[in-house]
N, C-alpha and C positions, 0 to 999 in steps of 0.2 A: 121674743118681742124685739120689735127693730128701736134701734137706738132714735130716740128722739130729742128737740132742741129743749131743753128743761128752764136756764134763763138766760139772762144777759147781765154781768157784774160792771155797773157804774161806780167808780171810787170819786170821794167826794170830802170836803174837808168839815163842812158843817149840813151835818144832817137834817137838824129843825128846817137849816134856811132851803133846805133841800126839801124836802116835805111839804113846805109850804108854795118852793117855786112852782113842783110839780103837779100840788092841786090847781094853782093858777091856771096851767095850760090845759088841765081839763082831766085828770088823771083821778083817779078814787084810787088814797098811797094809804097803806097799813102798814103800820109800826111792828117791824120784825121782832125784835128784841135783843138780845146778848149773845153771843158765841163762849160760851164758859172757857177759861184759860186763853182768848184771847182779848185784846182791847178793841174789837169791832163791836159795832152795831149798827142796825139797819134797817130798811125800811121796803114793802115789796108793792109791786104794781101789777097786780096778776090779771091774766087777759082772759080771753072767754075761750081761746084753744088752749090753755093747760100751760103757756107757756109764760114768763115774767120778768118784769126786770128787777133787779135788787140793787137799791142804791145803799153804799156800805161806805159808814166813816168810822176815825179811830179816836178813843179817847182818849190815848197816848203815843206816842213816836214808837213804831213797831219796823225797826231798819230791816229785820230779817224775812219780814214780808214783801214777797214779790210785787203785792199789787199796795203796797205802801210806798215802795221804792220808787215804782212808775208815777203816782200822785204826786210826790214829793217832785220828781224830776220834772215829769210833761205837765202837772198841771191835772183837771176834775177831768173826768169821760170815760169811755167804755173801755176796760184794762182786760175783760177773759168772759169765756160763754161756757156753761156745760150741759154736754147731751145728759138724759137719762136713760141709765139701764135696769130694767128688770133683776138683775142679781150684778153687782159691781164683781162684788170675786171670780165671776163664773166669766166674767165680760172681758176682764181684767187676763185668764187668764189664758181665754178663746186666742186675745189681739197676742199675747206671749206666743203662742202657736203658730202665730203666722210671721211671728219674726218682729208684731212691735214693743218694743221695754216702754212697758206704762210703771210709774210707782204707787204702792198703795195694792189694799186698798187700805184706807186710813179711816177713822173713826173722828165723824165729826158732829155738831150737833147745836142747838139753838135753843135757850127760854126765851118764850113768847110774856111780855106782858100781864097774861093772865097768869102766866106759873108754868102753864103748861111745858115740857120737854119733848122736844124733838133729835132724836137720831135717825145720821145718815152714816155714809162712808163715800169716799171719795177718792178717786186714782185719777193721775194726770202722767201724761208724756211730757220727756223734759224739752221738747220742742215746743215753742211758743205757738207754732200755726195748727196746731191740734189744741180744739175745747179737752178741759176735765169731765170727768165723769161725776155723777151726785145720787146715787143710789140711795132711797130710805131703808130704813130697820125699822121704825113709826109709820103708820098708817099719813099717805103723801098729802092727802086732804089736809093733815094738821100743818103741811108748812104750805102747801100751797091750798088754801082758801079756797071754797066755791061760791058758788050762788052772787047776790047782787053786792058782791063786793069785786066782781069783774065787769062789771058796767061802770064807761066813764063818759064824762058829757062830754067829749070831742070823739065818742062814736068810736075809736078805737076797740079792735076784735082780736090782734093777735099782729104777729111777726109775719108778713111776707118774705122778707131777707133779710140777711148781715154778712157787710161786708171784712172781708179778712185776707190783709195784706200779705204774703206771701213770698219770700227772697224764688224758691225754684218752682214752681206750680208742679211739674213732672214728679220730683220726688214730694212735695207734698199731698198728690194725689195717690201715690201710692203707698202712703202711711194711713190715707182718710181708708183707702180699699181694706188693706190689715183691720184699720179699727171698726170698717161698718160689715167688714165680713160676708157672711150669706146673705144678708140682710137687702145688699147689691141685686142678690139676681133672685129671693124670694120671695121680697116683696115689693107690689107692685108702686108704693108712695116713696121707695128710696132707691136713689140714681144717683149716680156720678157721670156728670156729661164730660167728654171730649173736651179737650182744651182749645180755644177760639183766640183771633184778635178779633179787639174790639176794633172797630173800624174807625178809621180815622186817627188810630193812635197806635204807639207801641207795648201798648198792655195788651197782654196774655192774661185769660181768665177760663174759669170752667164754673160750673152749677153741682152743688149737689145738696138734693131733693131730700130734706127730712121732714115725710109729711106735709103741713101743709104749707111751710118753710122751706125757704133753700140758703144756702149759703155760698155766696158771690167770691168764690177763692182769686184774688189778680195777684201777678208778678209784672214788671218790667220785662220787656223783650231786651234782651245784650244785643246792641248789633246788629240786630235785626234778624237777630238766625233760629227766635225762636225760642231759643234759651232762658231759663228766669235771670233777673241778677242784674242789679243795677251800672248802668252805662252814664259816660257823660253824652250819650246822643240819644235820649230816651224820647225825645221828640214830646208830640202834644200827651197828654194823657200821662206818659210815663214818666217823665221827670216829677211830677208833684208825688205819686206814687214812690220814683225812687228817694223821694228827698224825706218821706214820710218812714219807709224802711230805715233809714242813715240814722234816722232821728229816735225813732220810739220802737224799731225790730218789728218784727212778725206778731200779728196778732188782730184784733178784732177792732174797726173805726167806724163805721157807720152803719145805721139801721133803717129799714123803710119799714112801715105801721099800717095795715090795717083798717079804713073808716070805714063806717057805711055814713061818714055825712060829709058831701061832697065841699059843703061851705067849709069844712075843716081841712081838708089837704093844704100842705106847705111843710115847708122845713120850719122846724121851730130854730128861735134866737140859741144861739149857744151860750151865752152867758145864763139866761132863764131855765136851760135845759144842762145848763152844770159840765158844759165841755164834751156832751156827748151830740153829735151828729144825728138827728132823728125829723124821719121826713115822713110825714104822713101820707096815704092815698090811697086811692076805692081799690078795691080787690076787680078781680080782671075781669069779670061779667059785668060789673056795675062801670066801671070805666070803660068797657067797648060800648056800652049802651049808649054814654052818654059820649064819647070823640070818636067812636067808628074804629075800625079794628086797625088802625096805622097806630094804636096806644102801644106803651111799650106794655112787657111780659113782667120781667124780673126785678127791674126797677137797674140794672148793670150800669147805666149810664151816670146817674145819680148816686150810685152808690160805689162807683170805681173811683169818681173823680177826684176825690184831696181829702 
């Protein structure tokens, strides 16, 4: 099974007020529960492609968490993504085979609420511009939810893109190739496009295609020669990108959503939406219908820019 986008990790300092912001803007949010032996907890917004976001706070100061450390320093928003794989150990030790060191797989797991127990396992690369992986051991329905609990009244269906900042695009796409494997040339919904400038600016970017999602990889062009890696002549585009690297590293900043209700497209408020970047809009046949096919594809514009 080809690796696919599983969710999107929103850290967040208060989770009620988070629950509640997020119904406001139109979201149907269910109350994750507890992470046993650690001080999280959280809350999921699961969409009707299988795919969710998880907004996750702490009940006490947890320094040796990565995505505690980021919260504390940058403030609420999008801190890490993970694909799902059909077996994590097998996934895990495919990507070893081809030359990339993932850690794990690790033993993780969740009570819901109701009592119920959830096990997963988990492996991550120690480089930031690589998602983790989140493999179940439990049947995936019991953490990710079905039926009319992925209906939300802003019309939102699922993840078109996310974007993810990048220091070298080159040797970051040949880490995504390691980690997506055969998966590259055997299956038809998963691609890694060619690296591009975006025009009009000095970011370097590439696409790659997980199903019905992709993922928006940009760097800074150095100089112009191409190269990823932050310059002081980064020009339009690329300095708020390179200043964004300087600042918070490699890793995941903006997402574009999904509607089928056209009255809801827009960027939602960041303060309402908890620091995270999320810009709603029709998926590509219902938006050529309605602006003519000059509509953008990927959403790259909006989703490169700061």
């Amino acid at each position: 099974m080809p690796l696919k986008l599983d969710h999107i990790v929103i850290a967040v300092h208060d989770l009620e007020r988070t629950i509640a912001d997020y119904g406001a803007l139109g979201f149907h949010v269910l109350r994750g529960g507890d992470h046993p032996g650690r001080a999280t907890h959280n809350a999921l917004v699961v969409f009707a492609d299988g795919s969710y976001l998880e907004l996750i706070a702490w009940r006490e100061p947890s320094p040796t968490e990565r995505w505690w450390q980021l919260l504390q320093k940058h403030g609420e928003g999008i801190v890490d993504f993970a694909l799902l794989p059909r077996d994590t150990a097998t996934t895990v030790a495919d990507a070893k085979a081809r030359g990339l060191a993932l850690e794990g797989p690790l033993d993780g797991g969740r009570v819901r609420p109701d009592g119920e127990r959830l096990r997963w396992q988990t492996a991550r690369s120690t480089s930031a511009d690589l998602p983790f992986l989140c493999g179940d051991l439990t049947p995936r329905a019991l953490r990710v939810p079905e039926g009319d609990v992925r209906v939300h009244a802003n019309g939102v269906l699922g993840v078109a893109s996310l974007a993810v900042a990048v220091r070298d695009l080159d040797a970051t796409l040949a880490r995504y190739r390691a980690l997506l494997g055969s998966s590259v040339s055997d299956d038809a919904d998963t691609h890694i496009g060619e690296p591009v400038v975006l025009p009009g600016s000095n970011v370097r970017l590439a696409v790659v295609a997980l199903g019905q999602s992709v993922l928006v990889l940009s760097s800074p062009r150095e100089n112009g020669n191409g190269r990823g890696g932050a310059s002081s002549n980064e020009g339009e585009g690329g300095g708020s990108l390179g200043q964004r690297l300087a600042a918070r590293g490699e890793g995941p900043y903006a997402l574009v959503l999904h509607t089928d209700r056209p009255q809801a497209t827009g960027t939602f408020d960041l303060a309402r939406a908890h620091g995270a970047l999320i810009e709603l809009d029709l998926p590509p046949l219902d938006r050529h219908a309605r602006q003519g096919s000059g509509s953008r594809g990927y959403q790259v514009n909006s989703a490169v820019g700061g």
